[in-house]
N, C-alpha and C positions, 0 to 999 in steps of 0.2 A: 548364520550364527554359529560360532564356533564357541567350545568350552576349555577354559585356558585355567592353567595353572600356575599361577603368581607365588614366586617366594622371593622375601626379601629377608638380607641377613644386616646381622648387628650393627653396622654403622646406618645401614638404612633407616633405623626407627631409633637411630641413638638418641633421638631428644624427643620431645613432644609437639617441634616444631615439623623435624622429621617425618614424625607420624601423621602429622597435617598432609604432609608431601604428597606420601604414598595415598591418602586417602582422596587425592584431587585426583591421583593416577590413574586409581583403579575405577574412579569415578568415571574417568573420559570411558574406558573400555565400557562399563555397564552401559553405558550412556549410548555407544555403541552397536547393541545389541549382544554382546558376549557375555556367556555363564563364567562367573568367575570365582576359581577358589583361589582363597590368598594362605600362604605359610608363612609363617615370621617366626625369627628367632628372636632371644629376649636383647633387649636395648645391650648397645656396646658397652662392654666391661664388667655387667651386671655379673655372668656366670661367674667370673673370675670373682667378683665380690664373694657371693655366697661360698664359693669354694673356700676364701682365704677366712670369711666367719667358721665354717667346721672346721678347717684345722685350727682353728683357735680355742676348742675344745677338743680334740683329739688332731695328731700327725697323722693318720692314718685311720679316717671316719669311714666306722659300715657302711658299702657300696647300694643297703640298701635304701638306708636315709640319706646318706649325700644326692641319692635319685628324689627322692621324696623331696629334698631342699630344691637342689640346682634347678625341677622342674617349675620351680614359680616363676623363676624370669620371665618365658614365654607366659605364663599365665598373664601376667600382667599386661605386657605388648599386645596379644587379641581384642582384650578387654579393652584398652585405649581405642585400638585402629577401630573396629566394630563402636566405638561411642562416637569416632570421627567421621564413621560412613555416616549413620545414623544422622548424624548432626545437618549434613550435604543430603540429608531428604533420601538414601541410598538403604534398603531395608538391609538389615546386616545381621548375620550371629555368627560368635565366637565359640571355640570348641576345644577343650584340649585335644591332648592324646589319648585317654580315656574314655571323654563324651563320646568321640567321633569311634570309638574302641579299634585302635590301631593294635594290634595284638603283635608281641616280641617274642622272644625267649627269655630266660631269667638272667641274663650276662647281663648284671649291674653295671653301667656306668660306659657299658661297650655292647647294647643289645641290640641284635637283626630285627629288621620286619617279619613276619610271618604270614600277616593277613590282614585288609582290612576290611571292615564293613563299611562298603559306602553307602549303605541304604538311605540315614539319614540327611547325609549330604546330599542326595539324590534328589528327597523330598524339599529341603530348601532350596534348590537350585530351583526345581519345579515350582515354586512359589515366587522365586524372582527374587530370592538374598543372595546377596555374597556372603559366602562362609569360609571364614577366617581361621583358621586351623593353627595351634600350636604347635612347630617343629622340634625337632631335637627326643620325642615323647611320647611311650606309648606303654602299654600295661601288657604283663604279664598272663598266663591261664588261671592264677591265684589270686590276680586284681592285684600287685603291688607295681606301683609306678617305676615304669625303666625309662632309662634313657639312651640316646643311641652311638654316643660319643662324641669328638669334636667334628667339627662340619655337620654334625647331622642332621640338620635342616633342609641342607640341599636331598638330601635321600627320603625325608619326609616328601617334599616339594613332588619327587621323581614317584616316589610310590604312590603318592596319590594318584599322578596322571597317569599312570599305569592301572591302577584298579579302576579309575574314571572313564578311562581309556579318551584321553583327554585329546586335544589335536594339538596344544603343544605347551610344553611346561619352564616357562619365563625363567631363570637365576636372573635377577638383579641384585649386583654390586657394586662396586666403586672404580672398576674400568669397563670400556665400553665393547668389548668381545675379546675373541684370544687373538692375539696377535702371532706373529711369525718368532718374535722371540722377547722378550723382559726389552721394552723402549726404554728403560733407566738406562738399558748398555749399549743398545743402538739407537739411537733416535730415528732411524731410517724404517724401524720396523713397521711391517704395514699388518691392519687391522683384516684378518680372514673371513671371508663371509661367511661360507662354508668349510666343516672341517669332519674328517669321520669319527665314529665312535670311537672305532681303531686305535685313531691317531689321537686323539682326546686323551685315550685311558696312559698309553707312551709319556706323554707329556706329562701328564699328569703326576705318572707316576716317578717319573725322570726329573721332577723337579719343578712343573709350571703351577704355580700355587690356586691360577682361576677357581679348575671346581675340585670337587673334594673326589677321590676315585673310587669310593664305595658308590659314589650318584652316578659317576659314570657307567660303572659296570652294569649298574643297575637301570640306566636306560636304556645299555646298549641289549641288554637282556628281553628287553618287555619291548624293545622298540618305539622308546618314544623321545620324542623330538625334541630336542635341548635346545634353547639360546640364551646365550649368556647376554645382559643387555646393564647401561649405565641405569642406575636408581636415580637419576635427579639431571641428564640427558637426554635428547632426544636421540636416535639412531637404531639402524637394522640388526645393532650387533653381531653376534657371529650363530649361526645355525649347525648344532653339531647333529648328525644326523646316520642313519646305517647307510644311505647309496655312496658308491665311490662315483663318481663324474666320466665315463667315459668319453674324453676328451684330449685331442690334442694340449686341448691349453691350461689343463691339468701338470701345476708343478712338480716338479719331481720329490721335490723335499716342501713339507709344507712348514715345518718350524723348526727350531735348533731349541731345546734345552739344555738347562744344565742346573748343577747344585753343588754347591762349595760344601757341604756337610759329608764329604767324605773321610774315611784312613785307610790308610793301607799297613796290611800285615807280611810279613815275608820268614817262613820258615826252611832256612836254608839246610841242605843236606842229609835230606830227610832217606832211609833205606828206599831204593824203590822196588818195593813188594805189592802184590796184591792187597786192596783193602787200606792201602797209605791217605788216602784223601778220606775216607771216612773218619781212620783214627786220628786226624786231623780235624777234620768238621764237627765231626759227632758231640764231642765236649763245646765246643763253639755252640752250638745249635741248643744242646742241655743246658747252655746260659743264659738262653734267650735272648742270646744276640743271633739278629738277620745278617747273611752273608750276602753281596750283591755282585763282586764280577768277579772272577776264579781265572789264576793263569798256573798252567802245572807244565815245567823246565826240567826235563830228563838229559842229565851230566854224562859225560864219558865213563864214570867211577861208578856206574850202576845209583846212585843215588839224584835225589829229585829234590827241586828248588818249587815251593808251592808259595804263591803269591795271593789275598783277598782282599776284599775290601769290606769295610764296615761303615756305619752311622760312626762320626763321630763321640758323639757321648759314647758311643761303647768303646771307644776304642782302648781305656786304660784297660776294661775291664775283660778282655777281646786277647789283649797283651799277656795278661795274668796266666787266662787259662793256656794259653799258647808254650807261653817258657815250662809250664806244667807239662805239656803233650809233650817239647822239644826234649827235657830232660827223661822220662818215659820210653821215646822213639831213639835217643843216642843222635839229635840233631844238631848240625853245626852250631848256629845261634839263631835268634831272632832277633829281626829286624824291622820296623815299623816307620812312620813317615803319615804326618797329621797335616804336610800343607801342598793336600794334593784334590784335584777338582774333576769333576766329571762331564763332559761338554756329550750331544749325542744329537743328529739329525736323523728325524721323525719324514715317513712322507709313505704314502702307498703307491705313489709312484712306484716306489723302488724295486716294485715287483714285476715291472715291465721293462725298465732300463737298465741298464748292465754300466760297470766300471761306477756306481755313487761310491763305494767306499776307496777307490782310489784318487777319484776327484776331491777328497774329504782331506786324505794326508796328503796329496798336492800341495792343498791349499794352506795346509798349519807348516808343511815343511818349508813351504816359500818365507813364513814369520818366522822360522827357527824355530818352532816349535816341535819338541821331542815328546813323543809318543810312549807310556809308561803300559798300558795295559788297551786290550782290545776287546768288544763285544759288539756281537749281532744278531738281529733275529730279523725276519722276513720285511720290517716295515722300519727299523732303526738302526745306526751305529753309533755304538760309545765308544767314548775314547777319556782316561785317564790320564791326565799331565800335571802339569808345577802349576799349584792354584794362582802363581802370581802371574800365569799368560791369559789367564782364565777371557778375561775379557777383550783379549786381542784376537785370541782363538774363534772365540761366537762372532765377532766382527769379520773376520779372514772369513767366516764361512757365509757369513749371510749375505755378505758381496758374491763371494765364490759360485755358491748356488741361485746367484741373481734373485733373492728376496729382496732387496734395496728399494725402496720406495720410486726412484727413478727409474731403475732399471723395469721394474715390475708394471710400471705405466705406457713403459713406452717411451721415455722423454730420453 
């Protein structure tokens, strides 16, 4: 008998029919012999609801009542799913983040876990209910309700079976594991059975939307065992997990990401003195804009060509303080460019095999593919080009490194 940790997110319980669904699901496992706790977040669209009621009385509503609102969504969803177990003869109680006293910090509308007590839950399991937990929600040391930001049900989900010390914690969503790359661009992509926390949090953070990367971090932290599985399929999904596979038949790259939301900045003929890339950055950084890949060009004339990249949204904003720093430093000009994209091969492979980042621009140079900006780190390479190769680029590559659904079979 194992104790499993079920979270479903918002399109999962988006109707009441839905919530019938989930309540057959978790019915087989009980049925099964498994302790099960479930997290749900509130039906689809719901948050956004309540969000768009307080700014209809305030542009900008206290962080500590828009917690206090946004948390009734899930309120609602346990209450349903728990009257649906109920209903299937399946003994069930609902819990917020409160009840179950999930304990945060005070950062309204963006709060950490800190601690949970899972005594209670303990004692229901040990009774033989399922207990139905409200995600996204948890209370403060002053008892004011927080919440944990967007995705934050999958880190509820994660932190429970972490304090449960659970044997493994379910994400069910609307595709059926992580795949080798976005199937809308390759249709060849094949579905991974296994992939590591590692490579998880890369992806994730590099652009694969599956799970959110505070729940990664956070499993890969406490060590517990992810699988992301379909809500309304049957299948193994993918098992993200700490071993690497010591294996010959361990790929070398397990997935290619990418994310069109980038810009690039370029402050040309900047002095090059000590301290140039700070007084550069520093005002960037005071904007609360994130810097993500950095290329610095040292000129024959003693001066330096600094190259960044940003979120687009920030990018006007990113520009502003730039021509500020450039007039300040006595720099050429600035220059910028919004339709540029970021492709990157993920794999822990890569720490055994030598030449992956030349087999990489091999592959994009065979497409005519010009190479704009470089990054690496132990287990991925980025690479920056013209957003409009974007998708010829992930395809070159996911042939290249023989992910291709054929290739990867055998056929």
């Amino acid at each position: 008998m194992a104790l499993i940790v079920q979270k479903f997110g918002g399109t999962s319980v988006g109707t009441v029919e839905r919530i019938e669904q989930v309540a057959e699901k978790v019915k087989k496992f009980r049925e099964g012999g498994d302790d099960i706790v479930v997290v749900v977040s509130a039906m689809s669209g719901e948050t956004n609801r309540l969000i768009d009621l307080a700014k209809q009385i305030s542009e900008q509503p206290v962080p500590r009542e828009l917690d206090v609102m946004v948390s009734t969504g899930e309120q609602v969803t346990i209450a349903l799913l728990a009257m649906a177990l109920i209903k299937r003869g399946v003994p069930a109680v609902s819990y917020t983040g409160n009840q179950v006293r999930i304990l945060t910090d005070s950062a309204h509308n963006k709060a950490r876990i800190l601690q949970i007590d899972d005594q209670k839950i303990r004692g229901d399991l040990k009774a033989g209910r399922v207990v139905v937990v409200a995600g996204f929600q948890g209370v403060d040391e002053h008892g004011n309700i927080t919440t944990l930001g967007r995705g934050g049900s999958d880190t509820t989900g994660v932190a429970l079976a972490a304090a449960l010390k659970a044997d493994e914690c379910q994400i069910y969503t609307d595709v059926d594991g992580v795949y080798t790359t976005d199937p809308r661009v390759v249709p060849q992509a094949q579905r991974l059975d296994k992939i590591t926390f590692e490579e998880m949090l890369e992806m994730a953070s590099l652009g694969s939307k599956v799970l959110q990367i505070r729940s990664v971090e956070f499993a890969g932290k406490y060590n517990v065992p992810l699988r992301v599985l379909h809500s309304f399929q049957e299948g193994p999904g993918t098992l993200i997990t700490l071993d690497e596979e010591e294996s010959m038949e361990q790929p070398i790259i397990s997935g290619i990401a990418f994310n069109r939301d980038e810009a690039k900045l370029t402050i040309r003929g900047v002095p090059d003195i000590p301290g140039v890339a700070f007084k550069i950055l520093g005002p960037i950084s005071a904007a609360n804009i994130e810097v993500d890949m950095i290329v610095q060009n040292v000129a024959h004339d003693n001066t330096t060509d600094f190259t960044f990249t940003v979120h687009r949204n920030d990018y006007q904003n990113a520009q502003r303080v730039l021509e500020q720093t450039a007039s300040e430093l006595g720099a050429r000009e600035v220059i910028g460019d919004t339709k540029i994209a970021k492709v990157s091969i993920v794999g822990v492979g890569m720490r055994s095999h030598a030449g992956v980042a030349s087999r990489m621009f091999e592959a994009l140079a065979k497409e005519t593919i010009n190479i704009q900006m470089i990054s690496t780190s132990e287990i991925k390479v980025s690479v920056v080009i013209e957003e409009k190769y974007l998708e010829l680029a992930v395809r070159a590559l996911h042939t290249a490194f023989e992910l291709d659904a054929p290739t990867r079979q055998g056929e």
